[in-house]
C-alpha positions as CSV (number, residue, x, y, z in Angstrom):
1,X,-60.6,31.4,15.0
2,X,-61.6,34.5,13.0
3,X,-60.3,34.0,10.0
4,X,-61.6,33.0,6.6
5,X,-60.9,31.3,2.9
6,X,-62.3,33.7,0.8
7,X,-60.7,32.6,-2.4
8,X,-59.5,29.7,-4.1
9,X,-57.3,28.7,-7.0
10,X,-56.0,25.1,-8.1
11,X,-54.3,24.5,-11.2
12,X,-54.3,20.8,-12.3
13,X,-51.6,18.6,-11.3
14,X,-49.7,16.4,-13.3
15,X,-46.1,16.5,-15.5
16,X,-46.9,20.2,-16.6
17,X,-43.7,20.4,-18.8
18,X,-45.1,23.7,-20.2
19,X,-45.0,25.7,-16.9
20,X,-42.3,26.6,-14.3
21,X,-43.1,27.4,-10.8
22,X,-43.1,31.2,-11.5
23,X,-45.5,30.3,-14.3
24,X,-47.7,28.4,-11.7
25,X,-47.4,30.7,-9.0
26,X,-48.3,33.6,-11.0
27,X,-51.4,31.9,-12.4
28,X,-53.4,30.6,-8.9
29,X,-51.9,33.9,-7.3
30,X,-54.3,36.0,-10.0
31,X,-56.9,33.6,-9.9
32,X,-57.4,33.3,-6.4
33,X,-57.8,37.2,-5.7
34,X,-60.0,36.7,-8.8
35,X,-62.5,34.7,-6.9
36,X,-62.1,36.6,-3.7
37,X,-62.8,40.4,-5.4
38,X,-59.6,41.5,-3.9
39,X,-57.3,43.6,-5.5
40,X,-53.6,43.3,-5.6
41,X,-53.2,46.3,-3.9
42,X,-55.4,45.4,-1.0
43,X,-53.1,42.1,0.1
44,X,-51.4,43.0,3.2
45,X,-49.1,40.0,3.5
46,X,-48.1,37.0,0.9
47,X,-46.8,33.0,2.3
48,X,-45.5,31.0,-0.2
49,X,-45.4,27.3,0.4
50,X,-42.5,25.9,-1.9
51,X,-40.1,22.6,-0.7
52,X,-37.7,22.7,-3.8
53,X,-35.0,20.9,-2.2
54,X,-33.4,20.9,-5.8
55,X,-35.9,20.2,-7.8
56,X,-35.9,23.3,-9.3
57,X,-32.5,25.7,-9.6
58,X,-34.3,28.7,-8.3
59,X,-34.3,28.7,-4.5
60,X,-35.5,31.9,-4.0
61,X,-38.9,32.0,-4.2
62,X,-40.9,33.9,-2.1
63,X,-41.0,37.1,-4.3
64,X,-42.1,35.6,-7.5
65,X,-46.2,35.8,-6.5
66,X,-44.9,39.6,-6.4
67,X,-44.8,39.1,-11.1
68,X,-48.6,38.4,-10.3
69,X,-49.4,42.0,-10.7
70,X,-47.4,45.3,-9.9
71,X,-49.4,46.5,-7.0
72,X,-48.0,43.5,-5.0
73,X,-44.9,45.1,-5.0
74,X,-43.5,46.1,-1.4
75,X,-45.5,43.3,0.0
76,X,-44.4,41.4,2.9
77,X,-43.3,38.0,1.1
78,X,-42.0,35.0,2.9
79,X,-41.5,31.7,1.7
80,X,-41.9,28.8,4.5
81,X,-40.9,25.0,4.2
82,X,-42.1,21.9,6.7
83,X,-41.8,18.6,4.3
84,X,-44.9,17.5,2.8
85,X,-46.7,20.0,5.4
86,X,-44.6,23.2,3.6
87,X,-48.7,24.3,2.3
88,X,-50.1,23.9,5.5
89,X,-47.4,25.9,7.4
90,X,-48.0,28.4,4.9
91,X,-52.0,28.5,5.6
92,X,-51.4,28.4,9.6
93,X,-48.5,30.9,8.6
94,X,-51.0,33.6,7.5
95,X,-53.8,32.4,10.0
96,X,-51.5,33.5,12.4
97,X,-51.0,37.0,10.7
98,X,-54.1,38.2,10.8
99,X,-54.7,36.9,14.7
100,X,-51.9,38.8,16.0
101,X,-53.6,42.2,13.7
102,X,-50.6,41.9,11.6
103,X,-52.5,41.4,8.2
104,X,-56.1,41.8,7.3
105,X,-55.8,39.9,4.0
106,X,-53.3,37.3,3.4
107,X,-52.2,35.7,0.0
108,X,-51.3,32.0,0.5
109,X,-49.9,30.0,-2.4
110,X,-48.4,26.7,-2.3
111,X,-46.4,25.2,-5.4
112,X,-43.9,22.2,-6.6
113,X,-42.2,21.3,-9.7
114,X,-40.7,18.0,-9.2
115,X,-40.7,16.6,-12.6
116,X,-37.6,18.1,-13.8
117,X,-35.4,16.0,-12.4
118,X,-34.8,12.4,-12.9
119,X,-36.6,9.6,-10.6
120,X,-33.8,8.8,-9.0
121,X,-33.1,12.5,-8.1
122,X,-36.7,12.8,-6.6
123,X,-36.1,10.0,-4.7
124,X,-33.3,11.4,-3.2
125,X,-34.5,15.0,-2.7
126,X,-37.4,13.4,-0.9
127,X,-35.4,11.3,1.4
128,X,-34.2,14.8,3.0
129,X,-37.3,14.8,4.8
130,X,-36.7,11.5,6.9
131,X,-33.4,11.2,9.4
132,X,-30.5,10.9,7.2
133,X,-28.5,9.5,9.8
134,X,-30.7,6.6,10.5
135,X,-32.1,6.3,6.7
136,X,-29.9,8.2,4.2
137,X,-29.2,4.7,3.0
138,X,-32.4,3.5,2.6
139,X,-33.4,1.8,-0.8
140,X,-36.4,3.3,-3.1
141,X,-35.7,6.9,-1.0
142,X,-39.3,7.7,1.1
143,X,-41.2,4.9,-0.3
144,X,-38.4,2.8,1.2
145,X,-39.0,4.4,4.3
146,X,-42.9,3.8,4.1
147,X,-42.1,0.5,3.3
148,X,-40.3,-0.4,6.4
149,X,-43.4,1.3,8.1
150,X,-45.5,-0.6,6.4
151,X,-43.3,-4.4,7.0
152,X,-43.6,-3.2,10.8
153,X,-47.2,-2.2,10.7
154,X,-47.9,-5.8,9.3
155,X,-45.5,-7.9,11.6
156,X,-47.0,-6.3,14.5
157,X,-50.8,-6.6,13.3
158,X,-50.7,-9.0,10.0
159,X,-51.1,-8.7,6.8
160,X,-53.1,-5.5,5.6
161,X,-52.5,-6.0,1.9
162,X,-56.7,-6.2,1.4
163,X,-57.1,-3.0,3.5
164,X,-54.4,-1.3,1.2
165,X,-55.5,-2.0,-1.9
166,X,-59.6,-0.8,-0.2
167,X,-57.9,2.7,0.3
168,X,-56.2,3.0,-2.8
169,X,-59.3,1.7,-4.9
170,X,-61.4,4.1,-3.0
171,X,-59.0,7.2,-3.8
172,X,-58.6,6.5,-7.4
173,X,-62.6,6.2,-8.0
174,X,-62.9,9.1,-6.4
175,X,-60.3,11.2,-8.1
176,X,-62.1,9.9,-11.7
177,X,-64.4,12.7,-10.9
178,X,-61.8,15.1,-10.0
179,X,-60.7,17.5,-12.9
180,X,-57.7,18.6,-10.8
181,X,-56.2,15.0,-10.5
182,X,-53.4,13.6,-12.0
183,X,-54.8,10.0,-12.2
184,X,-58.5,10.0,-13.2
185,X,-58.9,6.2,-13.6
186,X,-61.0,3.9,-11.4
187,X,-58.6,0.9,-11.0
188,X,-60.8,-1.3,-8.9
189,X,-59.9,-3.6,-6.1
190,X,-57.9,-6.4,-7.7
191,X,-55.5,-4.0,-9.3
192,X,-54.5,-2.6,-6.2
193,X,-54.4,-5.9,-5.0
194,X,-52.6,-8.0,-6.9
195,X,-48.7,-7.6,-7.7
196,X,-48.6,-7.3,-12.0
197,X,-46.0,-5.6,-14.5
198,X,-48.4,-3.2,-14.7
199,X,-48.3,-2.7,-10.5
200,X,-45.3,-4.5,-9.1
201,X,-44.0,-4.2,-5.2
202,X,-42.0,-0.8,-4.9
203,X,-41.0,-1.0,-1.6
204,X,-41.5,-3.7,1.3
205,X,-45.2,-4.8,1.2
206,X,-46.0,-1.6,-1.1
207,X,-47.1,-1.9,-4.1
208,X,-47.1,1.0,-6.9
209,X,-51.3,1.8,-6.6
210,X,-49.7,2.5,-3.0
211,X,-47.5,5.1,-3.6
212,X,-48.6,8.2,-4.5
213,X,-47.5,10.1,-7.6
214,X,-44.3,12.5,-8.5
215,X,-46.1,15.9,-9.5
216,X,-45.7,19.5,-10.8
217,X,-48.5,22.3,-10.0
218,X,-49.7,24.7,-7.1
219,X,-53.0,26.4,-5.1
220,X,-53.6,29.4,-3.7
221,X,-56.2,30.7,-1.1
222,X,-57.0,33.9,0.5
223,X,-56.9,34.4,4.3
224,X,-59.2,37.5,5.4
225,X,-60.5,38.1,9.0
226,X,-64.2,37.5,9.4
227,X,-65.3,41.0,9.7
228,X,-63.8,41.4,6.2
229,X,-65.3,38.4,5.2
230,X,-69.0,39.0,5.9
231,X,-67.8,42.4,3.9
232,X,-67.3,40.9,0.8
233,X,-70.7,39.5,0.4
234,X,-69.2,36.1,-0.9
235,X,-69.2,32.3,0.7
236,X,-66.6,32.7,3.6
237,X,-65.3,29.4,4.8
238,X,-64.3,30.3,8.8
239,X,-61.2,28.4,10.6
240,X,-63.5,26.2,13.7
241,X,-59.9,25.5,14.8
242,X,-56.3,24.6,13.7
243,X,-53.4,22.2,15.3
244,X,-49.5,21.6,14.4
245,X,-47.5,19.0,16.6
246,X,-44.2,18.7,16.1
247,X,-42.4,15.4,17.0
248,X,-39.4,13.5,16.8
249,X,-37.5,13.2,13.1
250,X,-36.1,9.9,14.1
251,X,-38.3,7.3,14.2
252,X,-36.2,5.3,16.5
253,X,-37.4,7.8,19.3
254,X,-41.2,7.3,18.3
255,X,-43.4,4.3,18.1
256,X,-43.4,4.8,14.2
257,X,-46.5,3.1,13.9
258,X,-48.6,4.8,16.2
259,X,-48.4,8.5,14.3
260,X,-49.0,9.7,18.2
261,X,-48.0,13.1,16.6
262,X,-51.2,13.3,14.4
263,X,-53.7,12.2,16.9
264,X,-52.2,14.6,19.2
265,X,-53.2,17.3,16.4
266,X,-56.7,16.2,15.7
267,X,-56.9,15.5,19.4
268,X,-56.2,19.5,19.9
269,X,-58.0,20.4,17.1
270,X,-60.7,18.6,17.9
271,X,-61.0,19.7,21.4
272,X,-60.8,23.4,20.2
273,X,-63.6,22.9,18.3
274,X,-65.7,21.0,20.5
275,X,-66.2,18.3,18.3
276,X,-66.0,14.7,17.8
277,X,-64.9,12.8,14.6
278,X,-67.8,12.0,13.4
279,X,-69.3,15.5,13.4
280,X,-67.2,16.0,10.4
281,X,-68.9,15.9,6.8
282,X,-65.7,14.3,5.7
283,X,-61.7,14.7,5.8
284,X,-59.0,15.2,3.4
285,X,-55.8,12.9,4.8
286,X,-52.7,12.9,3.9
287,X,-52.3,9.8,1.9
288,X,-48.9,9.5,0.6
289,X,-49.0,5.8,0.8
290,X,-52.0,3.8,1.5
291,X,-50.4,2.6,4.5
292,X,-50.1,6.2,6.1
293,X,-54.5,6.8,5.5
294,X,-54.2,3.3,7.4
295,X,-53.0,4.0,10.1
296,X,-54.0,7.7,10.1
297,X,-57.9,6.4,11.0
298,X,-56.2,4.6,14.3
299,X,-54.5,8.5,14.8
300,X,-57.4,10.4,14.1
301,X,-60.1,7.4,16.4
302,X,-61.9,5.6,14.0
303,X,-60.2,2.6,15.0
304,X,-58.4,0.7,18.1
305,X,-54.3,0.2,17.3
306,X,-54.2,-2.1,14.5
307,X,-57.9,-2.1,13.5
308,X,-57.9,0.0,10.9
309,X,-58.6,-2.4,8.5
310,X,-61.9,-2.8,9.9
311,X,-62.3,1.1,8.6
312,X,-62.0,0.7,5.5
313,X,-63.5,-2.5,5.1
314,X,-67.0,-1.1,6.5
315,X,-67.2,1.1,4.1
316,X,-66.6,4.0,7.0
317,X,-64.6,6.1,4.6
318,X,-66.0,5.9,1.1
319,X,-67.8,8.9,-0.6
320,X,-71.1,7.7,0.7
321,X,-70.1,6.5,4.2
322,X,-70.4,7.6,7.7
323,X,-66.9,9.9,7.2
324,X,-66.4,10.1,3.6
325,X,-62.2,10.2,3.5
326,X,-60.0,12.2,0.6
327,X,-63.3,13.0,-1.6
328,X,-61.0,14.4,-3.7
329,X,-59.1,11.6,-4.4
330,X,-56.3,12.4,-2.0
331,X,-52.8,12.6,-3.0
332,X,-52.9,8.9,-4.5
333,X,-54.8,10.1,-7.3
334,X,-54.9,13.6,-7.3
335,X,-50.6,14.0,-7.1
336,X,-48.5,15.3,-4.5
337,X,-46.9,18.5,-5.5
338,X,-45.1,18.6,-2.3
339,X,-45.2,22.9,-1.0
340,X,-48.9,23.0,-2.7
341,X,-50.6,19.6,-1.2
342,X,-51.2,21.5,2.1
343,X,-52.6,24.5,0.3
344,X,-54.7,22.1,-2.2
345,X,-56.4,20.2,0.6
346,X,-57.9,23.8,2.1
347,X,-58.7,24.6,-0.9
348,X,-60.8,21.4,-2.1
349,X,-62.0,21.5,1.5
350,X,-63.2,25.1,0.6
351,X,-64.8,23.6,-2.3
352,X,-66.8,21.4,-0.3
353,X,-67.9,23.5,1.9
354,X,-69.1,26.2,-0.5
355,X,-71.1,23.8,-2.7
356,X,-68.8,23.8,-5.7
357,X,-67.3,20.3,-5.3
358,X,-69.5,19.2,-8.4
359,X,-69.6,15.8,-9.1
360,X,-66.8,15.5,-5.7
361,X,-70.0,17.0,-3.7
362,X,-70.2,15.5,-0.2
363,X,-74.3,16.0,0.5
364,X,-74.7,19.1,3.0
365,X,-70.9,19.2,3.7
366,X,-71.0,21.9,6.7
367,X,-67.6,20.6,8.3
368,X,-64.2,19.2,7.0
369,X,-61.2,18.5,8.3
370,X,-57.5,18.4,6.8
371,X,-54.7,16.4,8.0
372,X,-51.4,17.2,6.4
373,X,-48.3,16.2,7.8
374,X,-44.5,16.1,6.6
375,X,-42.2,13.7,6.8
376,X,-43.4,10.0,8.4
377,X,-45.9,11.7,11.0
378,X,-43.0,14.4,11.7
379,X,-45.2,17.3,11.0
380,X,-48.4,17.3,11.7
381,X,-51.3,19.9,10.9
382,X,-54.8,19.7,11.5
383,X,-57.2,22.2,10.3
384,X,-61.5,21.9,10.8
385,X,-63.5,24.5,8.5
386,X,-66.8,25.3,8.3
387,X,-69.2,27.7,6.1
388,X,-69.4,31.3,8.1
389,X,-72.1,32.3,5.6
């Protein structure tokens, strides 16, 4: 790939009741050209990642990075949506841009407002992304449909209630040190293990330290090509290789618990890249639920089919392990703003990779990989980076 993050923007995430998603969109659009040393007027092409789905009453969207300063004006503007993976398809949006020579710089911002609405609204705005024939009806919206996921994942292999609450333990201890996250509080094991008022079953065997959390804010990166990059002077992350499978929505067509469609990304990706797993520093995964990271080590070949566990359990994927996994925090701590997740995981990746990660550091990080997908395994993006200079 030739083309490179050159700057970065993340607002926190959270119940921002003081902002709107022009407000949001307007401030990491600024901030992230900021970082870069771009000017307005240099930005050849703007993606905005934005779900809404009703969440918000204004659907159109794509012009409102546009208020972030008047030179942007006349810009191409485009607003793309894939589920959960809307901030991904808007980064592999302008990746694409400037391969075909179409854009040189590229301004990718990726935003959500979700908590305007009432829970039982979110839950059904949310349940757009699944296969309505097959689960409109479902109870507790997607985190009914997880949970039926996560009752087959367990019938099929047993009981992974201890390997759930290790994941969900891990990503709240790590998003303590996160100033970005929306849950800064290390819960510790038996929380996360053990059903209490405090954390009672949502959902099937889920519990609510499995689900993660119902969030407003956005993130913004800059795409340039490397030639550009190397121009600027500044830490360019490059793009080592990028994959997007598509698969079935219903999951009566797929072996649900399989996620074949992610390890068909990483597999691509991978390949691309000429790389194995483990030659990443460490991964930001798309943890909705702690049962999707679960099975999302099986996809991406940590672990056999129903071995995941054994992940986890190893200590494989915590900060200090042999593939450190969502750093960050991962959406179960740090929120899930659904059009600016995608964006936010390239952007904490370019974190990493750059040495700003502070107290997140991974030791000399010099590859991550992302795995963002929408809907259950439905869309699935895999991106590796790595520090050009």
């Amino acid at each position: 790939m030739t083309a490179c993050i050159v700057g970065i923007a993340h607002t926190p995430f959270g119940k921002l009741d003081a902002e709107s998603v022009e407000s949001l969109v307007v401030k990491v659009a600024g901030e992230a050209l900021a970082d870069a040393g771009i000017e307005a007027k240099d930005v050849d092409e703007v993606v905005l990642g934005h779900y809404n789905g009703g969440f918000t009453p204004q659907n159109f969207t794509a012009s409102l990075v546009l208020q972030t300063a008047p030179a942007l004006r006349f810009k191409q503007a485009t607003r793309v949506e894939n589920a959960c993976a809307t901030g991904s398809a808007a980064v592999h949006q302008g990746l694409k841009s400037i391969k075909a020579g179409s854009a040189r710089i590229v301004l990718v911002v990726g935003v959500e407002q979700m908590t305007k609405v009432s829970g039982a609204e979110v839950g059904k705005i949310l349940l757009g992304a699944s296969y309505l024939p097959e689960d409109g009806d479902t109870p507790m919206g997607f985190a009914g449909v997880f949970g039926k996921i996560a009752g087959n994942y367990f019938q099929r292999f047993g009981d992974q209630s201890d390997a759930l609450a290790m994941i969900a333990a891990k990503n709240h201890k790590n998003g303590v040190v996160n100033p970005y996250a929306q849950m800064r509080k290390d819960f510790g094991f038996e929380f996360c293990r053990n059903e209490s008022e405090k954390n009672p079953f949502v959902a099937g065997p889920l519990k609510r330290t499995d689900c993660s959390l119902v969030s407003d804010g956005a993130a913004a990166i800059v795409l340039t090509d490397s030639e550009t990059a190397l121009k600027l002077g500044k830490p360019a992350i490059a793009f080592r290789s990028t994959a997007h499978v598509q698969d079935f929505l219903p999951m009566s067509k797929r072996d649900i618990i399989l996620f074949e469609g992610c390890g068909e990304a990483w597999k691509r990706a991978l390949t691309e890249a000429g790389l194995n797993i483990y030659d990443l520093s460490f991964v930001e995964t798309h943890d909705c639920f702690t049962v999707a990271e679960l099975i999302e080590y099986e996809a991406m070949g940590l672990a056999k089919p129903g071995q995941g566990a054994r992940v986890i359990a190893e200590g494989i994927t915590q900060k200090t392990g042999k593939l450190p996994v969502n750093p960050s925090g991962g959406l179960k701590a740090k929120g899930h703003p659904i059009g600016a997740t995608g964006v936010s995981m390239h952007a904490m990746t370019a974190m990493q990779l750059r040495g700003e990660a502070n107290e997140m550091q991974i030791k000399d990080a010099t590859l991550g990989g992302i795995f963002n997908m929408g809907g259950a395994a439905v869309a699935n993006y895999v991106s590796i980076l790595e520090r050009l200079r």
